[in-house]
HTML snippet that shows the backbone in 3Dmol.js (N, CA, C, O; Angstrom):
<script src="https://3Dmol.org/build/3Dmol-min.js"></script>
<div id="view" style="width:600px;height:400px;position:relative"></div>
<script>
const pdb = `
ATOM      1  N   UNK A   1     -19.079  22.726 -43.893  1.00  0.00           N
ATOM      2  CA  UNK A   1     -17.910  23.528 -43.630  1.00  0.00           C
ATOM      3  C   UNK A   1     -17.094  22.833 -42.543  1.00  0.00           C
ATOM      4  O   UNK A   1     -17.680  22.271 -41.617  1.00  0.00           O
ATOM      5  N   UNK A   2     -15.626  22.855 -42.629  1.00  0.00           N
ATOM      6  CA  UNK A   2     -14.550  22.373 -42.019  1.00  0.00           C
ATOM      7  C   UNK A   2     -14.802  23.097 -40.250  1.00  0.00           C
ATOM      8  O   UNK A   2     -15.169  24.212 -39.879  1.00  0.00           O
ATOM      9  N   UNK A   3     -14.470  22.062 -39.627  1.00  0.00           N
ATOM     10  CA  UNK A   3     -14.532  22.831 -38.179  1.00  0.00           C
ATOM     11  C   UNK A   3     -12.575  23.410 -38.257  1.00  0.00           C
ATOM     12  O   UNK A   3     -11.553  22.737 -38.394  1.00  0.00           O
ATOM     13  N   UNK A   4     -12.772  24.793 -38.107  1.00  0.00           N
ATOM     14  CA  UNK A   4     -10.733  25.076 -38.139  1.00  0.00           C
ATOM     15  C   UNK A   4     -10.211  24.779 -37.203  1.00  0.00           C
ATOM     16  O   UNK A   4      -9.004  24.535 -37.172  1.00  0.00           O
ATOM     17  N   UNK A   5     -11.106  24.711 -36.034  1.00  0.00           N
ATOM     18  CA  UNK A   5     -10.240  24.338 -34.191  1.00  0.00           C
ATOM     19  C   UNK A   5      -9.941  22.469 -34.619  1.00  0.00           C
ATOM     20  O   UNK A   5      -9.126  21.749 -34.043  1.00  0.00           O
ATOM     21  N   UNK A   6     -10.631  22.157 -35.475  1.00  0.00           N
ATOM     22  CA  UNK A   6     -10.391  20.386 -35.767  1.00  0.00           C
ATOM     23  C   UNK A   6      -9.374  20.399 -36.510  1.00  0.00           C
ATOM     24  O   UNK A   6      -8.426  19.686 -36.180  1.00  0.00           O
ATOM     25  N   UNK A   7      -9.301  21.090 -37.535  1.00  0.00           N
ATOM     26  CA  UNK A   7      -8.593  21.530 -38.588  1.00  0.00           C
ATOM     27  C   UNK A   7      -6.805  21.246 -38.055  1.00  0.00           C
ATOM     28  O   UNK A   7      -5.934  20.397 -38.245  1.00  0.00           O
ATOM     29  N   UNK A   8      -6.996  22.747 -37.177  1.00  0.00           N
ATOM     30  CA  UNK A   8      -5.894  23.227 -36.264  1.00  0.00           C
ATOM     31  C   UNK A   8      -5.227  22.038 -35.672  1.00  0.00           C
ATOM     32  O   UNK A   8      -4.194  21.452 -35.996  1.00  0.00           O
ATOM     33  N   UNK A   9      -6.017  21.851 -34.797  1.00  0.00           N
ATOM     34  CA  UNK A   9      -5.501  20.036 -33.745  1.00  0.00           C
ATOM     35  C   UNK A   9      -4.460  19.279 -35.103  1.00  0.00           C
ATOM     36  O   UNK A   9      -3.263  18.996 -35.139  1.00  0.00           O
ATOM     37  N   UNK A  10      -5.384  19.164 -35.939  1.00  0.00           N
ATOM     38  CA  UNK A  10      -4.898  17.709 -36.959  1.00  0.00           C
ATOM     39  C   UNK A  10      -3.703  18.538 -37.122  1.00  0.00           C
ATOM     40  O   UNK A  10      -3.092  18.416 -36.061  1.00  0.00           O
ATOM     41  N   UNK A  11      -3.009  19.368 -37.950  1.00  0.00           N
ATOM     42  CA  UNK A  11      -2.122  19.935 -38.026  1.00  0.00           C
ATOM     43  C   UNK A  11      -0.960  20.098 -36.602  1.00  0.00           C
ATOM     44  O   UNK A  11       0.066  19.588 -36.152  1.00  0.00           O
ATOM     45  N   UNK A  12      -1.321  20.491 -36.499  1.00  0.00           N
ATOM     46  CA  UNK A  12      -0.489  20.782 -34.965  1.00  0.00           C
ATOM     47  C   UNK A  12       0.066  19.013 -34.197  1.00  0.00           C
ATOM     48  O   UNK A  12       1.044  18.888 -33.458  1.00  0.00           O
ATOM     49  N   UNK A  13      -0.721  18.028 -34.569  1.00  0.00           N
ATOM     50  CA  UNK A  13      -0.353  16.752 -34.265  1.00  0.00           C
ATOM     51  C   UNK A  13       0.405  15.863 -35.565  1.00  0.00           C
ATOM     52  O   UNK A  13       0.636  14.654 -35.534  1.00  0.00           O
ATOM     53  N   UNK A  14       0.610  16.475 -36.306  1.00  0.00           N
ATOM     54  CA  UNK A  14       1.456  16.070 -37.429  1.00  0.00           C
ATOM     55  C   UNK A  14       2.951  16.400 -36.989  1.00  0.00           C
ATOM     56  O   UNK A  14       3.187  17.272 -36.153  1.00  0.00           O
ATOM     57  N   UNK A  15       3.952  15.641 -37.614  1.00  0.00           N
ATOM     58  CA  UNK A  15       5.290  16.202 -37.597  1.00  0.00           C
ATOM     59  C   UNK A  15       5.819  16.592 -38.320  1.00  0.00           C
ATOM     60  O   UNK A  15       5.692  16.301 -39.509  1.00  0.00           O
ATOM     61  N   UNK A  16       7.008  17.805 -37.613  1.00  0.00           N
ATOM     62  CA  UNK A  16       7.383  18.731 -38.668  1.00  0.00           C
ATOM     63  C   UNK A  16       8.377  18.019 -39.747  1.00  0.00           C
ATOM     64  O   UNK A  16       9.104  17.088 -39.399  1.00  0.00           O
ATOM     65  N   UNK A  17       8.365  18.396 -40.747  1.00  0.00           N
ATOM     66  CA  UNK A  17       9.054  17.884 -42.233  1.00  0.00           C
ATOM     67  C   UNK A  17      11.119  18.094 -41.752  1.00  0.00           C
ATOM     68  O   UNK A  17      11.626  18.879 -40.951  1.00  0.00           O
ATOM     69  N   UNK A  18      11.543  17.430 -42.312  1.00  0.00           N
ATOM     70  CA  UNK A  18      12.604  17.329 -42.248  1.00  0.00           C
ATOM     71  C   UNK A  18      13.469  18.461 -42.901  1.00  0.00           C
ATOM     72  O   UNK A  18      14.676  18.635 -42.732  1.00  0.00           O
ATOM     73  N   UNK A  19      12.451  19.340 -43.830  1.00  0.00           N
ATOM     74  CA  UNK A  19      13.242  20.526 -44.276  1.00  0.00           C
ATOM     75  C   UNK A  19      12.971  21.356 -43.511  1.00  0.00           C
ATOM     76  O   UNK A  19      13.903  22.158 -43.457  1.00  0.00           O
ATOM     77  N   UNK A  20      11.952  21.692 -42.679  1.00  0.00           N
ATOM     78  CA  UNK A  20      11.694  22.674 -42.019  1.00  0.00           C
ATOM     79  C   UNK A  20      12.505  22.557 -40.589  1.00  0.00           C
ATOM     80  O   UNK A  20      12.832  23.640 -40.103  1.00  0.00           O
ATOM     81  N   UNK A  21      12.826  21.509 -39.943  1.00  0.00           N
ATOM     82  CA  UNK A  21      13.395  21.770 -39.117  1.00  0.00           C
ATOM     83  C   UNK A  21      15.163  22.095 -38.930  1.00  0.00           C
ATOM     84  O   UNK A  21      15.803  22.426 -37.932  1.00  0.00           O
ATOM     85  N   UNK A  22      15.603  21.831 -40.394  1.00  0.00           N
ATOM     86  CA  UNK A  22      17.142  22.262 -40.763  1.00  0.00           C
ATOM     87  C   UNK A  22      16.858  23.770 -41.320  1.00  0.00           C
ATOM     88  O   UNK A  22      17.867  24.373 -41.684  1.00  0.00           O
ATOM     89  N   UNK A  23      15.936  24.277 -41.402  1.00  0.00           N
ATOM     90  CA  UNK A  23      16.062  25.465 -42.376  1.00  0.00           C
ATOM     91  C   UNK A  23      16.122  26.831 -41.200  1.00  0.00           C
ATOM     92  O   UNK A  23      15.767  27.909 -41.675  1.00  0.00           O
ATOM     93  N   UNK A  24      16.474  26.830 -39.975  1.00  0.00           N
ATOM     94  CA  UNK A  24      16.976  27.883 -39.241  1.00  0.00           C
ATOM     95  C   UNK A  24      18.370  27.773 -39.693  1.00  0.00           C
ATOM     96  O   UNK A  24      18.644  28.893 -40.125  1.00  0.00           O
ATOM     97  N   UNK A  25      19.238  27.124 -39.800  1.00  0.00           N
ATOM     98  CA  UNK A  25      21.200  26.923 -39.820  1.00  0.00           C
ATOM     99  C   UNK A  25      21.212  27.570 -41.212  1.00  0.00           C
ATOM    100  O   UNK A  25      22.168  28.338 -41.313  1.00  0.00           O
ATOM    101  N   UNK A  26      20.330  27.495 -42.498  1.00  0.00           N
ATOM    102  CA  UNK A  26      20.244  28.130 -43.466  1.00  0.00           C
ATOM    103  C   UNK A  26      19.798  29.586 -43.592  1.00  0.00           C
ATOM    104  O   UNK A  26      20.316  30.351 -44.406  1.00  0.00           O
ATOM    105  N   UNK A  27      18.900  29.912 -42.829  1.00  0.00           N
ATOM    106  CA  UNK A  27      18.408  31.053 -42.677  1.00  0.00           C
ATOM    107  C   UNK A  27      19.544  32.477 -42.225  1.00  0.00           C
ATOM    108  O   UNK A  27      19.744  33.605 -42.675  1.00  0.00           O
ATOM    109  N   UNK A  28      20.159  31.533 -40.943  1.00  0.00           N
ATOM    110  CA  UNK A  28      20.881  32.336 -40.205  1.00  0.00           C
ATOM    111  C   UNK A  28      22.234  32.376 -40.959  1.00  0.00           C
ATOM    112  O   UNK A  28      22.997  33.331 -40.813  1.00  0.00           O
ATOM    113  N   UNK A  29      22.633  30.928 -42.076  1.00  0.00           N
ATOM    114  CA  UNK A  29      24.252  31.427 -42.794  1.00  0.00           C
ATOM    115  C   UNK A  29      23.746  32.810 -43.672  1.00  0.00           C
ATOM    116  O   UNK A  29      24.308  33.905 -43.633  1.00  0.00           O
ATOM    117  N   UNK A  30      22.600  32.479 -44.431  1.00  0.00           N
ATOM    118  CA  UNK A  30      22.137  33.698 -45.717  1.00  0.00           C
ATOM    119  C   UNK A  30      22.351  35.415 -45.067  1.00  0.00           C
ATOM    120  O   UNK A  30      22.716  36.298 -45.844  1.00  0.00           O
ATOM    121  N   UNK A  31      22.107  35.689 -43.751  1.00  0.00           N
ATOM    122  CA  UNK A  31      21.661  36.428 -43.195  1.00  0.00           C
ATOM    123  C   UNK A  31      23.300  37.242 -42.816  1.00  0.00           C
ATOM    124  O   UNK A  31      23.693  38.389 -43.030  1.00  0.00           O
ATOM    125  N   UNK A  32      23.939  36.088 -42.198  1.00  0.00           N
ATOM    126  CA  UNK A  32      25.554  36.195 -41.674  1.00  0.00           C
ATOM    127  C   UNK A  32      26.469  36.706 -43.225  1.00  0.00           C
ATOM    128  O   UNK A  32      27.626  37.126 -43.276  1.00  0.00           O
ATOM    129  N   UNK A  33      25.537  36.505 -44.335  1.00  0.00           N
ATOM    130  CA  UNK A  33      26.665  36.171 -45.785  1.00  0.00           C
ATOM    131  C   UNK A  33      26.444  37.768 -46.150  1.00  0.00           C
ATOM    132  O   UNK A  33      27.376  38.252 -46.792  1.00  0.00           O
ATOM    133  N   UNK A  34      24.998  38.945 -45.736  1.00  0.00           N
ATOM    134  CA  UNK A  34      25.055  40.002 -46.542  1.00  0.00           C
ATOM    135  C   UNK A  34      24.267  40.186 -47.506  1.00  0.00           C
ATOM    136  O   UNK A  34      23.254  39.486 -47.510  1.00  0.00           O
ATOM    137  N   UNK A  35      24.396  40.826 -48.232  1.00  0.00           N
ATOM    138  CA  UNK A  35      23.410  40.882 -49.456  1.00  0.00           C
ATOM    139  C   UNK A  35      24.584  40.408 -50.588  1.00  0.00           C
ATOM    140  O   UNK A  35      25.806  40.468 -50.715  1.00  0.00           O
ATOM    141  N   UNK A  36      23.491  39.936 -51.268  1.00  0.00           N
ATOM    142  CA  UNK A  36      24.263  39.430 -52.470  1.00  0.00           C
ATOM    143  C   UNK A  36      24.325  40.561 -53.832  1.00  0.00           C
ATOM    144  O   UNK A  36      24.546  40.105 -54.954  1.00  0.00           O
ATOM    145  N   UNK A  37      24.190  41.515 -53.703  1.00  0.00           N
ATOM    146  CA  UNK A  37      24.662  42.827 -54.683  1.00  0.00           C
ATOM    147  C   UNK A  37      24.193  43.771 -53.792  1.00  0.00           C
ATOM    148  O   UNK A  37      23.380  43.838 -52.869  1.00  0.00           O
ATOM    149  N   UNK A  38      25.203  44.680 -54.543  1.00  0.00           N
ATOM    150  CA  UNK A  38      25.180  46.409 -53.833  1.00  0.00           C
ATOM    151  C   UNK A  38      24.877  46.978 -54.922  1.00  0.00           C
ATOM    152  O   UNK A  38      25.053  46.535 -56.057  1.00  0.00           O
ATOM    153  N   UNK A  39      24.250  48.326 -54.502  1.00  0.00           N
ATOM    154  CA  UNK A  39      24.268  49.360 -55.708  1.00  0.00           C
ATOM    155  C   UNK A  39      25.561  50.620 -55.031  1.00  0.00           C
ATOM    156  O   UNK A  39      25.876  50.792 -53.853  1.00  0.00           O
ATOM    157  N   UNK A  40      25.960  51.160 -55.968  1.00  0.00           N
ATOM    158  CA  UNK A  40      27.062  51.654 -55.854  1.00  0.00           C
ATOM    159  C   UNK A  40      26.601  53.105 -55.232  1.00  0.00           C
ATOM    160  O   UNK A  40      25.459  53.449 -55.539  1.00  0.00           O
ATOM    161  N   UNK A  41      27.362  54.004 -54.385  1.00  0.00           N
ATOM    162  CA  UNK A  41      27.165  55.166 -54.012  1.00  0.00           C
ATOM    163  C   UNK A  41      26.764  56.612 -55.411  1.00  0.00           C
ATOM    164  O   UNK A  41      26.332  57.741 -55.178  1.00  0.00           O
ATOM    165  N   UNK A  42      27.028  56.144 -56.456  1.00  0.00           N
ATOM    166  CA  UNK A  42      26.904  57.361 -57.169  1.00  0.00           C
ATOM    167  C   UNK A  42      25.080  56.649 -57.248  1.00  0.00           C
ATOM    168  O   UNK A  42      24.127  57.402 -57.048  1.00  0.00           O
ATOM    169  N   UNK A  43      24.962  55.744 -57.437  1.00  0.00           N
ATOM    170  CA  UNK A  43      23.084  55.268 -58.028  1.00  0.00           C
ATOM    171  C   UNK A  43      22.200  56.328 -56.630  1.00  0.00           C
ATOM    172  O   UNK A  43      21.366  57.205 -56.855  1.00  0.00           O
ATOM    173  N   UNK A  44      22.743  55.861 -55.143  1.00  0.00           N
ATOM    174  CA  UNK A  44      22.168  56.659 -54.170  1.00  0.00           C
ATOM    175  C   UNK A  44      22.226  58.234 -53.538  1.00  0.00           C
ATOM    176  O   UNK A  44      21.540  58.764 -52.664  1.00  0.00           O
ATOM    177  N   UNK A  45      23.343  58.750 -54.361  1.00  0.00           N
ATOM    178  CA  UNK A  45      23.614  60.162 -54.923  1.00  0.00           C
ATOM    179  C   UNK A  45      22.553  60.864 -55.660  1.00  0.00           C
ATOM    180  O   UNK A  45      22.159  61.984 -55.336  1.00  0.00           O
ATOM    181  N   UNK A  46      21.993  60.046 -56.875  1.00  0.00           N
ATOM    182  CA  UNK A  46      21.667  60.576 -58.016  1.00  0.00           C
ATOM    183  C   UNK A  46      19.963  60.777 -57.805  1.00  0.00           C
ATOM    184  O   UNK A  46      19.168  61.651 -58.151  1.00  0.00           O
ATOM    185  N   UNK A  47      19.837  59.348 -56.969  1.00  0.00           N
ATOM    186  CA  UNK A  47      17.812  59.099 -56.506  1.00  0.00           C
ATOM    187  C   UNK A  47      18.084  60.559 -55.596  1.00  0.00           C
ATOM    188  O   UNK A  47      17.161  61.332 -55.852  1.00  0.00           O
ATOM    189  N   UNK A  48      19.064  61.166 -54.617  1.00  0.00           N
ATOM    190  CA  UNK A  48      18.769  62.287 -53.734  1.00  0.00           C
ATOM    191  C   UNK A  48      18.422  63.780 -54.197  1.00  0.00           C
ATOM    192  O   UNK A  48      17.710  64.687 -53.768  1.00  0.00           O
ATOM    193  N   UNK A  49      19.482  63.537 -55.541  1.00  0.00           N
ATOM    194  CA  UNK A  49      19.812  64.772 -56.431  1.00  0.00           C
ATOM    195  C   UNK A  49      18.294  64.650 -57.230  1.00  0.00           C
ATOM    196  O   UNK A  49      17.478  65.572 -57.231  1.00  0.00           O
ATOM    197  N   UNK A  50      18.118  63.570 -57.786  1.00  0.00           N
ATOM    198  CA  UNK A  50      16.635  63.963 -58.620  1.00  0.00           C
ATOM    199  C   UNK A  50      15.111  64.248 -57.391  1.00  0.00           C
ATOM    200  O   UNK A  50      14.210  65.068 -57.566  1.00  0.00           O
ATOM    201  N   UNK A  51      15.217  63.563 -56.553  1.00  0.00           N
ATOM    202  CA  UNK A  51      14.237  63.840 -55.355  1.00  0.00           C
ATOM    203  C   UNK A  51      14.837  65.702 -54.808  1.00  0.00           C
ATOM    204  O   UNK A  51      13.963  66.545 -55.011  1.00  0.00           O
ATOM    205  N   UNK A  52      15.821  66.111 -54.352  1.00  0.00           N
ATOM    206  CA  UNK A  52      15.394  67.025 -53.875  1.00  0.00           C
ATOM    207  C   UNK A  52      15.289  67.822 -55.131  1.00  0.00           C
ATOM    208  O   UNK A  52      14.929  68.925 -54.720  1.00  0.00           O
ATOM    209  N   UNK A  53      15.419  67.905 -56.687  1.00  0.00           N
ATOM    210  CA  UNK A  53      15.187  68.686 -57.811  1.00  0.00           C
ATOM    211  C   UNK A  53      14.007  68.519 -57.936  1.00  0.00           C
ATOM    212  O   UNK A  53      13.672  69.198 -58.907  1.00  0.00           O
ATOM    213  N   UNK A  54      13.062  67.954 -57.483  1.00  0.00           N
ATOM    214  CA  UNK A  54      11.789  67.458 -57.745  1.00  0.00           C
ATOM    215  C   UNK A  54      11.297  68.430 -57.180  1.00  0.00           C
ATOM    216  O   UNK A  54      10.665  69.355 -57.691  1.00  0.00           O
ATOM    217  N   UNK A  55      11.748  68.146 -55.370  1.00  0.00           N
ATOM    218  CA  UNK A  55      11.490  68.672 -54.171  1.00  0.00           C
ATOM    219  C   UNK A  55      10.880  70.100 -54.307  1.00  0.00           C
ATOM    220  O   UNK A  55       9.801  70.518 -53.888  1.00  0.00           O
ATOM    221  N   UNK A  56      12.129  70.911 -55.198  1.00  0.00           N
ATOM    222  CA  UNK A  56      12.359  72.379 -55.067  1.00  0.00           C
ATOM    223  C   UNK A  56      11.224  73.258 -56.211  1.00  0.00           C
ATOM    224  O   UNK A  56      10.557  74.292 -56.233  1.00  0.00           O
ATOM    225  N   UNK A  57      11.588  71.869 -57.234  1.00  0.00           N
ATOM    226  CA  UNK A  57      10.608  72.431 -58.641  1.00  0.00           C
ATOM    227  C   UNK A  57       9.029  72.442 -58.535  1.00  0.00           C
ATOM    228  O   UNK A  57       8.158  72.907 -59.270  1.00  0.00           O
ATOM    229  N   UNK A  58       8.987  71.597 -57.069  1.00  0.00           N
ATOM    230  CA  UNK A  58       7.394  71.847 -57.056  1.00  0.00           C
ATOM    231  C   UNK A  58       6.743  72.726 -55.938  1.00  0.00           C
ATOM    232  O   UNK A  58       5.574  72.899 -55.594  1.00  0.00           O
ATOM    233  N   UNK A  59       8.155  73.302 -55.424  1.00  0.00           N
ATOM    234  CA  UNK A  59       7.919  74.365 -54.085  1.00  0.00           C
ATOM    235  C   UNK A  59       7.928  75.303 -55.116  1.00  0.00           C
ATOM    236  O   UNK A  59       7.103  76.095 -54.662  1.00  0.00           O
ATOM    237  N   UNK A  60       8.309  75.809 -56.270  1.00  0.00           N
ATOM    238  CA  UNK A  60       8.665  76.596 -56.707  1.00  0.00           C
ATOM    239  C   UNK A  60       7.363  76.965 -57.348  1.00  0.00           C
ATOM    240  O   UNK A  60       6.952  78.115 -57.195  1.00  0.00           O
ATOM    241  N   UNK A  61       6.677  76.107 -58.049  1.00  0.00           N
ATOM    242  CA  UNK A  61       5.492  76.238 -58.432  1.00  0.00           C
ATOM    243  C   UNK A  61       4.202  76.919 -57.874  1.00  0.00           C
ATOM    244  O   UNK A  61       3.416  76.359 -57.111  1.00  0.00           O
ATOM    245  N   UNK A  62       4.046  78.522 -58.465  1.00  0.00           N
ATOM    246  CA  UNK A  62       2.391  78.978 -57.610  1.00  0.00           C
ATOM    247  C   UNK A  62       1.246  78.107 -57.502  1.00  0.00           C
ATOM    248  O   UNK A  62       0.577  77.704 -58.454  1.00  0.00           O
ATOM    249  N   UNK A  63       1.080  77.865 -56.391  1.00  0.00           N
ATOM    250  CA  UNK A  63      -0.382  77.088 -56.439  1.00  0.00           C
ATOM    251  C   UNK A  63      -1.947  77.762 -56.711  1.00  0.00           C
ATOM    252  O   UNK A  63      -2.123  78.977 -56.615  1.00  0.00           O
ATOM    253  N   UNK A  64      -2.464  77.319 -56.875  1.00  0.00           N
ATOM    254  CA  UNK A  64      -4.224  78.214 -57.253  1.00  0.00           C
ATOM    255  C   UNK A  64      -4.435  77.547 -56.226  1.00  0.00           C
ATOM    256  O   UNK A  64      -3.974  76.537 -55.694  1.00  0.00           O
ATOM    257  N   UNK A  65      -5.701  78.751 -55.921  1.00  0.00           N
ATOM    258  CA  UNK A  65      -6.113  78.768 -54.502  1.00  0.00           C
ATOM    259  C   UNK A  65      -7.565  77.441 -54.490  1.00  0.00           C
ATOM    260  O   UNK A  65      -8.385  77.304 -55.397  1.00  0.00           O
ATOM    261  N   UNK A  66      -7.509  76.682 -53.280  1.00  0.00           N
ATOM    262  CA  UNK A  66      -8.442  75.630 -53.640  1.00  0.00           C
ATOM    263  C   UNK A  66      -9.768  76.022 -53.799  1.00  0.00           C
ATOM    264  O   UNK A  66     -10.335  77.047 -53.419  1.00  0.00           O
ATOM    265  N   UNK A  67     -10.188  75.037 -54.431  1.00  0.00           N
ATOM    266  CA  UNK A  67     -12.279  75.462 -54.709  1.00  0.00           C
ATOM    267  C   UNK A  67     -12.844  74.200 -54.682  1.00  0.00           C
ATOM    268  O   UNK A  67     -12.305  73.223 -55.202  1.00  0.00           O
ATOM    269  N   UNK A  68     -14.310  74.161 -53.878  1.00  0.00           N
ATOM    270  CA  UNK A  68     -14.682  72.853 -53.848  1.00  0.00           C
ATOM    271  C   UNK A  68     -15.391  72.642 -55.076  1.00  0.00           C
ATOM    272  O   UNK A  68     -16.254  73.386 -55.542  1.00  0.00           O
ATOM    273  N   UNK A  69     -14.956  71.559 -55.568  1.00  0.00           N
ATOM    274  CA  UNK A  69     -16.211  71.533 -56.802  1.00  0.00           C
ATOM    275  C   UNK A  69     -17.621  70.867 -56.353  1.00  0.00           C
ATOM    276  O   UNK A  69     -18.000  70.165 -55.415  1.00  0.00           O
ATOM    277  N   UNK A  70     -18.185  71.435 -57.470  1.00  0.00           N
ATOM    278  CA  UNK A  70     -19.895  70.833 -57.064  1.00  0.00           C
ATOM    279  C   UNK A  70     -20.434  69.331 -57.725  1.00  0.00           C
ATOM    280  O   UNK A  70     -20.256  69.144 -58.928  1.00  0.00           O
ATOM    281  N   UNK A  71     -20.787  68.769 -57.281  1.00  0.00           N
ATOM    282  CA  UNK A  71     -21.383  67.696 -57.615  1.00  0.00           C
ATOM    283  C   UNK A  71     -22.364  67.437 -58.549  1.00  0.00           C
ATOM    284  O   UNK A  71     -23.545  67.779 -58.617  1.00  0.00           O
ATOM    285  N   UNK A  72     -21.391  66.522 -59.519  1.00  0.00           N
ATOM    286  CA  UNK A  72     -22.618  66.301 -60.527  1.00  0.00           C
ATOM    287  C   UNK A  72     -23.086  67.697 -61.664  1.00  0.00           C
ATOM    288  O   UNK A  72     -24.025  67.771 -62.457  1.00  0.00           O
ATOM    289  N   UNK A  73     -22.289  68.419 -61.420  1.00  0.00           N
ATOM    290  CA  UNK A  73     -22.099  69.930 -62.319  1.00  0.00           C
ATOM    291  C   UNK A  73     -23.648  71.005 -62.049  1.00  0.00           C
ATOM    292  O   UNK A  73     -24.066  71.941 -62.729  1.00  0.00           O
ATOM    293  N   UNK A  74     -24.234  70.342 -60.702  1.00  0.00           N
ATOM    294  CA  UNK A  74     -25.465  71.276 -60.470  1.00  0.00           C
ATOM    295  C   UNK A  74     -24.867  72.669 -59.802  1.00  0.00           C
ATOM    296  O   UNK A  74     -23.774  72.876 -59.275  1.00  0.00           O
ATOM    297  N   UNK A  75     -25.849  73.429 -59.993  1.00  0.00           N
ATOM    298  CA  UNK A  75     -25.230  74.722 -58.370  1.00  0.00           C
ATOM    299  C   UNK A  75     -25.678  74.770 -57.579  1.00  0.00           C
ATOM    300  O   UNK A  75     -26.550  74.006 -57.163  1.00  0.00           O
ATOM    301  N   UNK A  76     -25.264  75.634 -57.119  1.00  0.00           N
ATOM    302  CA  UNK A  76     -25.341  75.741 -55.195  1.00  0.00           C
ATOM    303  C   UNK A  76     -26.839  75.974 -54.656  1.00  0.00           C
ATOM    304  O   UNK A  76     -27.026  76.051 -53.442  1.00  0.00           O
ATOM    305  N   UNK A  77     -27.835  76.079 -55.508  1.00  0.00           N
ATOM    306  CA  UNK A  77     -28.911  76.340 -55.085  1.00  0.00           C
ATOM    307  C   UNK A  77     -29.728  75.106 -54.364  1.00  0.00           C
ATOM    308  O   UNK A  77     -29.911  75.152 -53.148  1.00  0.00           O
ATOM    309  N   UNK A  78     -30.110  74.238 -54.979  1.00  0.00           N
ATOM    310  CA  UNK A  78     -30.484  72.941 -54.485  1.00  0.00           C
ATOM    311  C   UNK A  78     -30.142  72.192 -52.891  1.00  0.00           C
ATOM    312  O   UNK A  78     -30.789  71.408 -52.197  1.00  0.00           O
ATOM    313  N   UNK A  79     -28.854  72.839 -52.728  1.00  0.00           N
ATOM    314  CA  UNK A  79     -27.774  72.472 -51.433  1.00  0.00           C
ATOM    315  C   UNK A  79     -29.290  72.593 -50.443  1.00  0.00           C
ATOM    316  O   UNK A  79     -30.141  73.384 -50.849  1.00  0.00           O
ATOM    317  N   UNK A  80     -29.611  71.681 -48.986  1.00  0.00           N
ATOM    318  CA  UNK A  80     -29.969  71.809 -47.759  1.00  0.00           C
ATOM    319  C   UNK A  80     -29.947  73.232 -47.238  1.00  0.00           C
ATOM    320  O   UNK A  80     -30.945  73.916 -47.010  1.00  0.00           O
ATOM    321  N   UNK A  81     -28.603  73.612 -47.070  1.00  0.00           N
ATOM    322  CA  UNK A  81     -28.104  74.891 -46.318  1.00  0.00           C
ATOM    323  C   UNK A  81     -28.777  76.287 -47.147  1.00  0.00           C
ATOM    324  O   UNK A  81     -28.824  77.442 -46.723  1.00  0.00           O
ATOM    325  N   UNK A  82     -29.180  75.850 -48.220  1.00  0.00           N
ATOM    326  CA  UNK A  82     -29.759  77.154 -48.999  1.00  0.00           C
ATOM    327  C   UNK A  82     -31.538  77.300 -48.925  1.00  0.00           C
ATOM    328  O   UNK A  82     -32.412  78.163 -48.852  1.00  0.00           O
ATOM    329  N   UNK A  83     -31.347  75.640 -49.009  1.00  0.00           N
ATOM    330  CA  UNK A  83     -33.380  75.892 -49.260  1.00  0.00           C
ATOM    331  C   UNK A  83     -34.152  75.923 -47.181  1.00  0.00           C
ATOM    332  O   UNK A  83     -35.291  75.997 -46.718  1.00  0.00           O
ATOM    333  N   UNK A  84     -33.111  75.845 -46.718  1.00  0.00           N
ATOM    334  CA  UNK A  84     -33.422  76.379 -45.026  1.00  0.00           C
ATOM    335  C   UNK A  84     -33.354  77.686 -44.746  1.00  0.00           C
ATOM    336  O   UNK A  84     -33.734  78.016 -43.623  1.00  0.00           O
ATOM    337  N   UNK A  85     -32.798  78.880 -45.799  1.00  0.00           N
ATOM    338  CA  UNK A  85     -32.755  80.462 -45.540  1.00  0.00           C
ATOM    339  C   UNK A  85     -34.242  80.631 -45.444  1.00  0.00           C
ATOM    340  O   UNK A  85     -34.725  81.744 -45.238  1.00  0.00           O
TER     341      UNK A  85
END
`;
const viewer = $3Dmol.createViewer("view");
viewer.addModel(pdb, "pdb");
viewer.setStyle({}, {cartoon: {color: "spectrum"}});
viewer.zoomTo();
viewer.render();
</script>
């Protein structure tokens, strides 16, 4: 197995590539330029309108009251807490 602190050194004593050290002036025009497409205000209208219809239709919904299920489809007899009465 590779020692990584040897590894590390060798790397770190190499020089950096000629693309990597121009590629901040690129980074920072892409960044200055924006996004290159928009989605239009009715698309971010419509995700709000179907999210809060979602929202309401599932507040709206009665819930059943929770129940733990049992494991493995045995009953409650077997349980610790029962065979200690």
């Amino acid at each position: 197995m590779t020692d990584i602190d040897a590894v590390l050194a060798r790397m770190a004593a190499e020089p950096v590539p000629a693309e990597l050290a121009a590629i901040d002036g690129v980074v920072l025009a892409r960044i200055a330029a924006g996004p290159a497409t928009t989605i239009g205000a009715g698309v971010g209208l419509l995700a709000i309108l179907i999210a809060a219809g979602l929202g309401l239709a599932g507040a709206g919904m009665p819930a059943a009251p929770a129940q733990a299920a049992l494991p493995f489809g045995i009953g409650g007899a077997p349980a610790p807490s029962t065979l200690l009465r």
